[in-house]
MARVEX-768085 format. One record per residue (C-alpha): residue in one letter; x, y, z. Coordinates in steps of 0.05 Angstrom, whole numbers, padded with zeros to 5 digits, always signed. Example, Ala and Ser with C-alpha at 12.3 -4.5 7.8 and 13.67 -1.06 7.14 Angstrom:
BEGIN
A+00246-00090+00156 S+00273-00021+00143 
// end
This chain:
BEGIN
X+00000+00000+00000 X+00060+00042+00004 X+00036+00076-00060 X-00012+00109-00037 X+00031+00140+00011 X+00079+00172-00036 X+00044+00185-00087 X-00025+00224-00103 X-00054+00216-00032 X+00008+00242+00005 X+00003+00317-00007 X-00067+00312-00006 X-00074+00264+00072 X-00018+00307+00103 X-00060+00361+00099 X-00130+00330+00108 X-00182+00336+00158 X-00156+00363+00227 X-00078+00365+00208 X-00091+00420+00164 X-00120+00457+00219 X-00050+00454+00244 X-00012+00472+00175 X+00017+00410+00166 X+00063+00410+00225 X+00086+00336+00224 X+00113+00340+00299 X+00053+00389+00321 X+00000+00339+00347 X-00053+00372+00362 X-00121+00335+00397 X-00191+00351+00376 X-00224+00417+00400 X-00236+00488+00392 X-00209+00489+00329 X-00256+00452+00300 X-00300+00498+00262 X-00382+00503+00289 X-00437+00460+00256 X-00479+00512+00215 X-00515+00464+00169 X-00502+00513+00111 X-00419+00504+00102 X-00402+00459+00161 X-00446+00396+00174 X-00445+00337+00223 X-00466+00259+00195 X-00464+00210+00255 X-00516+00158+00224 X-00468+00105+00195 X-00488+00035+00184 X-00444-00006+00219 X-00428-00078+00233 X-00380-00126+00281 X-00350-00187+00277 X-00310-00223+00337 X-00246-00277+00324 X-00203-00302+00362 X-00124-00291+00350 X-00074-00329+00377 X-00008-00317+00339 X+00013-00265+00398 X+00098-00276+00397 X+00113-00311+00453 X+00191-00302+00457 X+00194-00230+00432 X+00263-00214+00450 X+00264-00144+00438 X+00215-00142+00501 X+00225-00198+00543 X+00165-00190+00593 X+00129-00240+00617 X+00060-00263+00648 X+00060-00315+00698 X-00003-00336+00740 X-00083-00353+00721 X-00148-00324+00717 X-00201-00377+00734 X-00262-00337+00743 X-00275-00293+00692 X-00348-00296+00681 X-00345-00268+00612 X-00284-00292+00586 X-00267-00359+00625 X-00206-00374+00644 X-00136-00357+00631 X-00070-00397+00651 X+00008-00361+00637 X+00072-00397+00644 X+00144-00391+00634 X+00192-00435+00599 X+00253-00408+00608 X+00338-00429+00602 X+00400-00408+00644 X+00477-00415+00641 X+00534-00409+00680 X+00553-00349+00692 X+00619-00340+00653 X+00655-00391+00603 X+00702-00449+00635 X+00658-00428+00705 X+00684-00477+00758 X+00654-00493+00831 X+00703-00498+00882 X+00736-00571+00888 X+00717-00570+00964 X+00641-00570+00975 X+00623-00592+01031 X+00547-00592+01016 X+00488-00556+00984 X+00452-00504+01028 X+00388-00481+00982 X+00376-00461+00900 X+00327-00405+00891 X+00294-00386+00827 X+00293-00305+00826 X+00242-00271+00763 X+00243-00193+00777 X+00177-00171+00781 X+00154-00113+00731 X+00109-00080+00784 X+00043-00095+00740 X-00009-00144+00759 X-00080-00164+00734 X-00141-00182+00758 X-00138-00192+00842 X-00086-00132+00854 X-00099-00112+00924 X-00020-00134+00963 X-00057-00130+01021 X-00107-00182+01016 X-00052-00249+01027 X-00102-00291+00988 X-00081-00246+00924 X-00021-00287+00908 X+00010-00336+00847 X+00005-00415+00865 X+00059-00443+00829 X+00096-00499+00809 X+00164-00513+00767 X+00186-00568+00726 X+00250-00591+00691 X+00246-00575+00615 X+00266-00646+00579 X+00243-00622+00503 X+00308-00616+00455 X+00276-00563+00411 X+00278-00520+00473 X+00341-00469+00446 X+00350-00398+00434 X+00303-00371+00377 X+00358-00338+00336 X+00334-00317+00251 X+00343-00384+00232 X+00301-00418+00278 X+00229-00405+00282 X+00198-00354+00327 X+00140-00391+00386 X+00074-00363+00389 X+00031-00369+00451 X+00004-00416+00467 X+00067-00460+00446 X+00075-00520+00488 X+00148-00561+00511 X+00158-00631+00540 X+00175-00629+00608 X+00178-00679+00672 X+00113-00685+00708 X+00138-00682+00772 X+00145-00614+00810 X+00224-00592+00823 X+00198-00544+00868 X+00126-00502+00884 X+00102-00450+00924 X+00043-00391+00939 X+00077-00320+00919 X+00041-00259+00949 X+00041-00194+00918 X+00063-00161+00982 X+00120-00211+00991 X+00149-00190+00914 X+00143-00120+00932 X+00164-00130+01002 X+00247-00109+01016 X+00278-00172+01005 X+00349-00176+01051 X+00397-00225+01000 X+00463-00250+01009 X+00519-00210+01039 X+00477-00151+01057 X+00438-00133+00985 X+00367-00107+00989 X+00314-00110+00936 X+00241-00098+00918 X+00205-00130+00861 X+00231-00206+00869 X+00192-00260+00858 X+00228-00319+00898 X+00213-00398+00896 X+00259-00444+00937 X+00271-00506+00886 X+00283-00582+00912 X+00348-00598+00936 X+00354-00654+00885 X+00361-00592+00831 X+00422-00558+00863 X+00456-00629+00879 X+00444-00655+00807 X+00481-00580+00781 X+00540-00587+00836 X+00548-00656+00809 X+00558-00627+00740 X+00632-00644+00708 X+00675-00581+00693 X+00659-00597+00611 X+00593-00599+00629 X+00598-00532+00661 X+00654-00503+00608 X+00603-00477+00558 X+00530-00451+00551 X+00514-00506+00506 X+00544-00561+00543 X+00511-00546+00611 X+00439-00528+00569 X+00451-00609+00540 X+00450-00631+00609 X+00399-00584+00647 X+00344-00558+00589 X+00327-00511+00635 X+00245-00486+00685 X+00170-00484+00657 X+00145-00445+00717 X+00074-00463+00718 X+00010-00434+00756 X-00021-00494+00801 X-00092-00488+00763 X-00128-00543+00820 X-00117-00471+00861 X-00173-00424+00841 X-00137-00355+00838 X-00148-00294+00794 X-00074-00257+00785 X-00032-00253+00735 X+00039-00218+00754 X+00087-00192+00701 X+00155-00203+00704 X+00220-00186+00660 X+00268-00236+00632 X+00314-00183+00628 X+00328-00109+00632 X+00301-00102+00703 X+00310-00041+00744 X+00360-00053+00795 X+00418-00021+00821 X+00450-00090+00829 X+00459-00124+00762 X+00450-00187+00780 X+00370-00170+00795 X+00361-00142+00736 X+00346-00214+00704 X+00324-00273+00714 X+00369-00333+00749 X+00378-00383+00790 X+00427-00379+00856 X+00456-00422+00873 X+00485-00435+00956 X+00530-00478+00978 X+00589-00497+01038 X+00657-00497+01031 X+00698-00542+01075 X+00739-00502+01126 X+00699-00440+01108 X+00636-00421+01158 X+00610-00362+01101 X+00556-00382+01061 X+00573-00381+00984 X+00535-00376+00920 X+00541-00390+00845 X+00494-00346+00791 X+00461-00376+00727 X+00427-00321+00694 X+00378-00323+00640 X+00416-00280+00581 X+00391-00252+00514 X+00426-00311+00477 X+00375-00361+00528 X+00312-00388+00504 X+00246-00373+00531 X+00168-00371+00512 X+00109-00348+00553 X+00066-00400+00557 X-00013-00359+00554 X-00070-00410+00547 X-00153-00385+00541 X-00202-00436+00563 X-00271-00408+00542 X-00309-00471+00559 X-00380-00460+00587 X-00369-00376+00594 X-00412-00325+00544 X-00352-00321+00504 X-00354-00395+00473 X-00409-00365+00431 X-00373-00317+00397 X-00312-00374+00391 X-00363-00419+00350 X-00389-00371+00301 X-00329-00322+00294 X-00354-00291+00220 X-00424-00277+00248 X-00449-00203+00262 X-00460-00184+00318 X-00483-00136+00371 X-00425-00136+00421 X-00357-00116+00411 X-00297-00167+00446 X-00232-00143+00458 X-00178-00182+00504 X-00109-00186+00499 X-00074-00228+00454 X-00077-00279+00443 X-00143-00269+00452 X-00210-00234+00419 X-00202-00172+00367 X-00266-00135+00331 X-00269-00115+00262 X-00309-00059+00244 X-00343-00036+00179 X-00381+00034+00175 X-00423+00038+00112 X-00397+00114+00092 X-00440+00107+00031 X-00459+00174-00002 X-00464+00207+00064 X-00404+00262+00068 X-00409+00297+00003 X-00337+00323-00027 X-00309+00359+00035 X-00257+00377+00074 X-00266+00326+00136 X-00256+00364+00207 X-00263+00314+00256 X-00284+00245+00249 X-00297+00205+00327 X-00305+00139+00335 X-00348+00123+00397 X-00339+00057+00430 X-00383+00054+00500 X-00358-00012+00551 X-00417-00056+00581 X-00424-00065+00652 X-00396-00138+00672 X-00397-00170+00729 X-00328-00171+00735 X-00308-00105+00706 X-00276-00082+00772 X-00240-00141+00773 X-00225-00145+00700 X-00210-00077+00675 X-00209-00053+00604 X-00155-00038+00554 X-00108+00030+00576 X-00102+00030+00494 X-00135+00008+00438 X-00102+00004+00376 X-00134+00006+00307 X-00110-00007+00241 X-00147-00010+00166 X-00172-00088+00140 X-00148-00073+00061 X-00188-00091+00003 X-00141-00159-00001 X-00144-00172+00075 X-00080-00144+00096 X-00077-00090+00149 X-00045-00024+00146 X-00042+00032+00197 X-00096+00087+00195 X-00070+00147+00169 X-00073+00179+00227 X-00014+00147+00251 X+00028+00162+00187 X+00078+00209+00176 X+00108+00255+00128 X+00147+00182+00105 X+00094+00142+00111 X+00115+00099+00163 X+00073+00090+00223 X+00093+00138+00280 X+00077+00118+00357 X+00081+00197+00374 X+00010+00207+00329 X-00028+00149+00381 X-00029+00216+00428 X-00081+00243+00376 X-00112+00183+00353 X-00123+00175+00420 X-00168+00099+00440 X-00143+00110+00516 X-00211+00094+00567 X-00253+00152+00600 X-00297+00145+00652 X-00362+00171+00641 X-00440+00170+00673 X-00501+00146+00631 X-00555+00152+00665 X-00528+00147+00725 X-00485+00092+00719 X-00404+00090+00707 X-00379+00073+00640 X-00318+00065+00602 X-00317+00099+00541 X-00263+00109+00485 X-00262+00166+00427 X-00212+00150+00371 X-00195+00215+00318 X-00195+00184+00248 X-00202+00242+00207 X-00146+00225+00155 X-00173+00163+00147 X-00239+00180+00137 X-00207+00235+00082 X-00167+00172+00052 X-00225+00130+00040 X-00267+00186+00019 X-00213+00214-00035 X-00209+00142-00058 X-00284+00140-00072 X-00291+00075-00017 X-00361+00061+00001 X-00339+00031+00066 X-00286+00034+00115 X-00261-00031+00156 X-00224-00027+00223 X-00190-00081+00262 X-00192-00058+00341 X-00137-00096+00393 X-00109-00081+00451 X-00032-00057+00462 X+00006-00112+00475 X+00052-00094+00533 X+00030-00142+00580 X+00000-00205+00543 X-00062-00233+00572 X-00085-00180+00612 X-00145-00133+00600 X-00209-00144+00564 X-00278-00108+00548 X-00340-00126+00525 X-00375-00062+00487 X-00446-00042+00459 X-00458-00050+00391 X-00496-00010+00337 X-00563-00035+00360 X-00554-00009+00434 X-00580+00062+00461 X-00567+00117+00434 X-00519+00138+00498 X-00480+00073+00482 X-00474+00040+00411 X-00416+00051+00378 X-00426+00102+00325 X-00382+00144+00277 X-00387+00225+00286 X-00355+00271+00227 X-00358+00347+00221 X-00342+00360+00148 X-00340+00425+00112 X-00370+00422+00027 X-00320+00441-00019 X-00348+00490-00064 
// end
């Protein structure tokens, strides 16, 4: 589609609808409002009655092992009344900690092995650190699959929910609160941290790596043949409803070794009464994939799962992989040639029963369903080089609002399409389709479920443009 960016349609979208209030300023981003010339029904006119229509589908191809931003969800929702339930696991790999890495020759014994994830600070679902009950119930396992390796760009990226063998026995389980990850940690020989999640393994785990020959320890590959490396697992017989997000590295910490995931390692030295300890981090050249599985069995959801291509009147939206909603407003003859001034789409989130609980997308993010199928950013994320530009999202704006209807509390969102309203219109389209998701900074979390075209008139979702005739 990149001819239409640099060619006819560039001069003429730069410059459309409510960018041209603003002379074309590429880096001036200026949101909707007084601007915006009055409706006088004689040059200036509003159209707000757009056919429109919704589909639902699922979408699971969310990158599970995205390496530019390795954060990761860990823990379940099983009570989602809507949505069902939601499981999130971590298979992840560690090496020693430098090459030809040697444990002293006179252990005396193992003390403990700790696995240590630093915790991003986010959580999802049952947040409150206070309530002890709030908490991940988990359990770890030795990874025993062989195509568990580093994901480099000639072996093929894992999408979630991408499975790995593993033993099925536990190496080592435990109930995480959030108050104890954000608790001050003391660590050994005097260091103090916040944000740690910490789960004591089984003995038999630090014995089995002490045991390890010096070639086994010598390389990365050569201890990864003999120790695969920890799925991290939530317990799912224990009915809880957080999910906690945690880096796999670039943590903030002003002691480097928190600032990724690892195993440490304690042990006794023979003659020596100090404690000592032994670091196998988790590095950038380590494989791991978040394990994010949806079970909509039995919930209102499993409806729109069967019949994904049907209309409908509800709009789904949850976090990959989970549900996306295309849109298609039927623009018709409606807007006349014109310049287009503003252009709002108004999406209005139902009441759940869970919607405390359960909150709704901080972002939605939109992009145009082509003639062919393929998507392409709106133009109102374009730029002067046609390349999408994250600094526009601040005037296509899709961020939640809380608002009263009749009494009652409601999300709402308002997303500025003006350009692309302009596009389709200068192209002579009779219709316009959207794809709406969620941002995808913390996988799993956040959903909505919002009115369709056949609610109230306080809550469908409807499409509002001010346009001004061309003479």
């Amino acid at each position: 589609m990149k001819n239409l960016f640099y060619k006819n349609l560039k001069a003429l979208t730069l410059c459309a609808g409510f960018f041209s209030l603003n002379a074309c300023k590429e880096k001036s981003i200026v949101k909707p409002g007084d601007l915006i010339p009055p409706v006088d029904n004689i040059n200036t006119f509003e159209a707000k009655d757009f056919a429109i229509s919704l589909q639902n589908a699922y979408y699971d191809s969310l990158r599970a092992n995205d390496y530019r931003f390795p954060i990761v969800a860990l823990g379940q929702v099983s009570s989602d009344a809507f949505f069902g339930k939601t499981s999130a696991g971590v298979y992840m790999q560690f090496i020693p900690s430098m090459e030809y890495f040697k444990f002293p020759e006179n252990i005396s014994g193992l003390d403990s092995i700790v696995l240590i994830l630093p915790y991003s600070g986010f959580s999802y679902g049952d947040t409150d650190r206070t309530i002890t009950s709030n908490s991940l119930r988990l359990k770890a396992y030795e990874i025993t699959d062989p195509e568990f390796r580093y994901a480099d760009s000639t072996i093929g990226n894992w999408y979630s929910p991408k499975e790995f063998q593993h033993s099925t026995t536990a190496i080592g389980s435990g109930e995480i609160t959030l108050k104890t990850m954000t608790d001050t940690s003391f660590l050994f020989n005097g260091d103090k941290e916040v944000n740690l999640l910490r789960l004591p393994l089984d003995a038999s785990v630090g014995n089995y790596i002490l045991s390890l020959s010096e070639g086994d320890l010598a390389t990365s590959s050569a201890f990864i043949n003999k120790f695969k490396g920890i799925l991290l697992s939530p317990d799912t017989t224990q009915n809880k409803n957080t999910l906690g997000y945690f880096y796999m590295s670039g943590a903030s910490s002003q002691n480097s070794i928190y600032q990724t995931a690892h195993l440490q390692l304690f042990y006794h030295v023979a003659g020596d009464t100090a404690l000592k300890r032994s670091i196998f981090p988790f590095t950038l050249s380590c494989a791991y994939s978040n394990n994010i599985k949806r079970n909509y069995s039995g919930s209102p959801a499993q409806q729109f799962l069967n019949t994904p291509t049907l209309n409908r009147d509800t709009m789904l939206v949850q976090s990959y992989p989970g549900f996306r909603s295309d849109v298609t407003i039927k623009l018709d003859d409606k807007i006349p040639a014109s310049i287009v001034n503003l252009a709002t789409l108004e999406i209005t989130v139902a009441r759940t029963n869970d919607q405390n609980r359960f909150n709704p997308p901080t972002q939605l993010i939109v992009n145009r369903i082509n003639s062919d199928n393929t998507i392409s950013p709106v133009m109102d994320v374009v730029d002067g080089n046609g390349q999408s530009n994250t600094d526009y999202l601040i005037f296509l704006d899709g961020k939640p609002k809380l608002i009263e209807i009749n009494g009652v509390e409601h999300y709402k969102y308002a997303i500025n399409l003006p350009r692309e309203i302009q596009r389709t219109l200068s192209l002579g389209e009779k219709e316009l389709k959207l794809r709406i998701t969620t941002a995808q900074v913390y996988p799993g979390a956040h959903r909505m479920v919002a009115f369709g075209p056949n609610a109230t008139e306080d809550t469908k979702i409807r499409l509002k443009v001010i346009y001004t005739k061309q003479n």
